[in-house]
N, C-alpha and C positions, 0 to 999 in steps of 0.2 A: 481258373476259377477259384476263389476263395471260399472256401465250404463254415457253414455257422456265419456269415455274415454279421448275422442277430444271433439274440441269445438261444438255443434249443430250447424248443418246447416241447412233450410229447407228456406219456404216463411210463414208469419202468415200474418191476414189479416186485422189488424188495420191499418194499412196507407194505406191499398186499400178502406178502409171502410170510410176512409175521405172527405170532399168536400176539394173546393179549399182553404176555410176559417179553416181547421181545425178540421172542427165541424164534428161530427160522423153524416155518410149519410148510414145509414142501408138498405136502401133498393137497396143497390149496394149487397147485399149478399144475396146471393139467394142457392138453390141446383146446377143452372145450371152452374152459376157465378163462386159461388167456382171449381165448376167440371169442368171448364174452365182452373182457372187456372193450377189445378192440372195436365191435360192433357200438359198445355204450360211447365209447369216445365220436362217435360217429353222430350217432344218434341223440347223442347231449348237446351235439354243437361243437365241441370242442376242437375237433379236427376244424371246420367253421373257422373258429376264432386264431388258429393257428397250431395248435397241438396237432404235431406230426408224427412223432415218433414214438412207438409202441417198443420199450426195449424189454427182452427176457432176459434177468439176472438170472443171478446164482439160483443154484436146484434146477436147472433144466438137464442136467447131463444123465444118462446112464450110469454107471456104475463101475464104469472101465471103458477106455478106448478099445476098439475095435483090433483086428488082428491087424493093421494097416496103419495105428499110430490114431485114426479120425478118432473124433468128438461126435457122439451119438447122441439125440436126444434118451430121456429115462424112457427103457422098452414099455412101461407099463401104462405112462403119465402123456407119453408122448407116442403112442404107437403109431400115427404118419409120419413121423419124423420132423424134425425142423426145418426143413426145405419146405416142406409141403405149407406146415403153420406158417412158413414167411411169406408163403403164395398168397394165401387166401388173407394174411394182414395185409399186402400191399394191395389184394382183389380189392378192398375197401379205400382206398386210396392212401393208405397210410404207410410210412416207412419203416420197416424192422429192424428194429438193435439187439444186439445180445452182448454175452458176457461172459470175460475169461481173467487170467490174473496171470501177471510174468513170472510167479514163483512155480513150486509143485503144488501145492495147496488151495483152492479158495477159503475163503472164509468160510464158507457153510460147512468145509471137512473140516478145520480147524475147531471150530466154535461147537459144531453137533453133531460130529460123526456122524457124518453125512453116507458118506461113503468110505473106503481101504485106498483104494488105487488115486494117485496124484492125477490132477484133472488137468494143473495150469499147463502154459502153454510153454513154462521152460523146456527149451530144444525144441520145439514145434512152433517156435514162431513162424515161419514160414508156411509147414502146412497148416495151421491153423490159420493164418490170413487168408493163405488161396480158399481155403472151407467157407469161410465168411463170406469172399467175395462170390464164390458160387451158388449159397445161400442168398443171394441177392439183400446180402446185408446193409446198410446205411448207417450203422452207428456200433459204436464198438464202446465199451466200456469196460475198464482195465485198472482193475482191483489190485491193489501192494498184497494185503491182506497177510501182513507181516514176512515178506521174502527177505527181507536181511537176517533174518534171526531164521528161517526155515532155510535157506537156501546161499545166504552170504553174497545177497545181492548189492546192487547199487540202484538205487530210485533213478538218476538221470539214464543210465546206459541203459538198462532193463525198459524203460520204456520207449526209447528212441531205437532200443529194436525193432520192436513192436511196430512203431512209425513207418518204419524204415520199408520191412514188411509188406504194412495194407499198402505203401504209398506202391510197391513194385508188382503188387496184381491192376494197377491201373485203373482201379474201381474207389468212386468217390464215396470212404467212409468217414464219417464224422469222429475223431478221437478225443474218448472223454478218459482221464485217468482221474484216480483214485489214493494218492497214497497221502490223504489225510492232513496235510501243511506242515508236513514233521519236519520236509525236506525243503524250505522256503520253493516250494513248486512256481511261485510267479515271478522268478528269478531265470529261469531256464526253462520250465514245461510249454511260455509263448512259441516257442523254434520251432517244438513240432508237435503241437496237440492243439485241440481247438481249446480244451474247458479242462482242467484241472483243479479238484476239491480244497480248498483254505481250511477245515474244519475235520475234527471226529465225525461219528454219526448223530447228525440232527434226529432227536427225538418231538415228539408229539407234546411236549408241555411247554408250558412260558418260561420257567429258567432256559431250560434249553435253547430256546428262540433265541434269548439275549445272550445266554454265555456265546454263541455263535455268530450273534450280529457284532458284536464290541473286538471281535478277532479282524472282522471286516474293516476297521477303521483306517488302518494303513496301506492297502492295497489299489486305492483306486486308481495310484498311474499303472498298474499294470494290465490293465483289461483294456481290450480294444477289437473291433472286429475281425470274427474269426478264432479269437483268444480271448475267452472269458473264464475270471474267478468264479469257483462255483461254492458255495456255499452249501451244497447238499440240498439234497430233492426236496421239495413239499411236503409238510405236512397238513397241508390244509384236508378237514376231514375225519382226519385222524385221532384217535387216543378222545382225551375229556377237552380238547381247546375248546372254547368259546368261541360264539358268532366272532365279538371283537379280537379277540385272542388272531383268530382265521384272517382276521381281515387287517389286524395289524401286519400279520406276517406276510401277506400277500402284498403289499403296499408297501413294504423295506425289499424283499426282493425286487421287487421290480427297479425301484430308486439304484437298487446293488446291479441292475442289469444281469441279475441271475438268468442262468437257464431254468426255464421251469416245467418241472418235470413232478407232475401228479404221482400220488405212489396210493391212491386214497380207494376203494371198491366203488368203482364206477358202476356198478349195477346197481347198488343201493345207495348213492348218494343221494343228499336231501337238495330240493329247490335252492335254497339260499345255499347250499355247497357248490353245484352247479351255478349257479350263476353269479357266483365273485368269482369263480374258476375262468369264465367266458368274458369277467366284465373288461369292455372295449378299450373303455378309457383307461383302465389300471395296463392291459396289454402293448398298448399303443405307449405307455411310459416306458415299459422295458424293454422293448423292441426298437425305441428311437436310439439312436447314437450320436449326441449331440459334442463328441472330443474327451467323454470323462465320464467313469463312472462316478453315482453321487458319493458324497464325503458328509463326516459328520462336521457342522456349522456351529452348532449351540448344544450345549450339554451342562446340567444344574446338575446330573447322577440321576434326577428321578427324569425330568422334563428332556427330551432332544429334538435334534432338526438337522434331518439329512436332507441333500439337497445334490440334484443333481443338471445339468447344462440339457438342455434339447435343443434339437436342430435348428429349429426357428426362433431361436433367442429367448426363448421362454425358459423358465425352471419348473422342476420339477419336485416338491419337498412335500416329505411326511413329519408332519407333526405327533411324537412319540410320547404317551404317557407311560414310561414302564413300570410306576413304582405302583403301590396300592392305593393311591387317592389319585383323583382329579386334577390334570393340569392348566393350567391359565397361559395364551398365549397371546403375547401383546405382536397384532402382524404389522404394525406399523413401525416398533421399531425392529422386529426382524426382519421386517425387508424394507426399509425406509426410500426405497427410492422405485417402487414400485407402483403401476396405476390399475392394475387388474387384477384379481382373484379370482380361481373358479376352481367350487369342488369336485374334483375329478369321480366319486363315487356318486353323488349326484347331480352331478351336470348344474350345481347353481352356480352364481357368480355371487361375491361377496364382497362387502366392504375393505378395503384395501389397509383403512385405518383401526379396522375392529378387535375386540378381544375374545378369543375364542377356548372353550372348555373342551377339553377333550377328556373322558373319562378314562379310570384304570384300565390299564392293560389293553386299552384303544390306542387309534392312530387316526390323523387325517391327512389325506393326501390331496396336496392344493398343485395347481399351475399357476407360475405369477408374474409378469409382462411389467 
């Protein structure tokens, strides 16, 4: 069985785990916290619409492995333990992922003294897999988080340990790594990982959006089911983005066949958060596999048009204004040999021959036959 067929959907908790500054705030993660949001994923729809996987990143650990070598949840944050919290995520029909790094370090000790004692899984690959799999894990995600300068790793072998590993407990997890595009990852990560990161950390503003989609340009032959580029989690939600801003970015990942993975507080999302999060038609874009992730087509530097193949012969393109004025887009001669139009955010159908405005730091996502 091939595991991620489609792209991963779920919510992970590193940008819930953030303050305003960035900086990792752990003590927002708690058993109830998380159990919160897994309920809100629930009860928003979102599991519904295809969001499965509830992963806990970094800041879930104790403070030091156990006398036995194990990964303990934090005694204080987590006092059922993490077995127990994977129960009651999956009690909700939802799948549990968590999160480790092949060096000694994660990021969150690196970055904020988090904790003394090395958390990663270097030398404990193996018990650290079986743990997973007895935690009734489903998704693994596997942080660099600078092991070549901490530990004198290698990106390809360090993580194809790790593969190596989940694949000999015989338990189907999903393998998503993390080492940032340093290492052209969509070169060698297809072999044995489902989804590996093309990018730094995607932040919550519009430079960021773009410096991160424009990295996307040359990758599309290597994504295919089972093995997707990942561009980094969502931030729809997050930070100061705009309705448009949100809705741009939701509608290039999709066209990118991202996995999409919410990071945004599901308990206090707004209406129009929630529901570009669920919308059908943008989901049903990223989850088709029609032979190719989308590619960019037309690009003026401010004006673009990604555009991606679906199964039934149809395309799939976002019409991109990134610059700070309004774009003109003539669809007849960007798609000159087409007889349909329909906007995929609201279900119209439009003229095939028309010229269409789309304003700053917006996007329209059309299907076109």
């Amino acid at each position: 069985m091939t595991l991620a067929k489609t792209p991963p959907m779920g919510w992970n908790s590193w940008n819930y785990g953030l303050n305003e500054l960035d900086r990792a705030d752990f003590k927002r993660l708690t058993e109830v916290t998380v159990l919160a949001q897994a309920k809100a994923m629930v009860d928003s729809g979102m599991l519904a619409a295809g969001y499965q996987y509830l992963v806990l990143d970094d800041g879930y650990q104790n403070t030091r492995r156990d006398f036995n070598g194990h990964l303990q949840g934090h005694a204080l944050r987590f006092r059922a333990g993490i077995p127990a919290l994977a129960e009651e995520v999956r009690a909700l029909g939802l799948k549990f992922g968590i999160y480790s790094v092949p060096g000694t370090l994660t990021c969150a000790q690196q970055y904020d003294d988090y904790v003394a004692d090395g958390l990663g899984s270097l030398g404990y690959e193996t018990q650290d897999a079986q743990a997973f799999a007895e935690w009734g894990v489903e998704y693994l995600k596997y942080d660099w988080c600078r092991a070549h300068l901490n530990d004198g790793l290698q990106p390809r072998e360090a993580f194809k340990k790790m593969s190596d590993a989940l694949k000999a407990t015989g338990r189907d997890i999903v393998f998503s790594i993390s080492e940032y595009g340093h290492y052209k990852p969509h070169e060698w990560a297809p072999e044995f990982t489902n989804m590996w990161r093309t990018t730094d950390d995607l932040f919550a503003r519009w430079d960021s959006l773009m410096y991160t989609l424009d990295l996307q340009e040359n990758l599309y032959p290597y994504s295919k089911p089972g093995a997707w580029n990942d561009p980094d989690m969502l931030q729809i939600g997050n930070g100061s983005l705009s309705s448009s801003e949100n809705r741009a970015h939701f509608f290039l990942w999709a066209v990118l066949n991202a996995p999409l993975m919410a990071g945004n507080d599901l308990t206090k999302m707004s209406d129009e958060v929630r529901d570009l999060l669920i919308h059908p038609g943008v989901i049903a874009v990223d989850q088709d596999w029609g032979g190719e992730q989308g590619r960019l087509v037309h690009n003026t530097g401010t004006a673009q048009v990604w555009t991606k193949p679906m199964s039934d012969g149809s395309k799939a393109s976002v019409l991109l204004a990134r610059g700070e004025s309004h774009e003109r887009f003539n669809l007849g001669e960007l798609f000159p040999d087409i007889s349909s139009v329909k906007d995929v955010w609201s279900g119209d159908t439009m003229d095939s021959r028309s010229i269409v405005e789309v304003p700053a730091h917006d996007a329209l996502l059309i299907i076109t036959k």
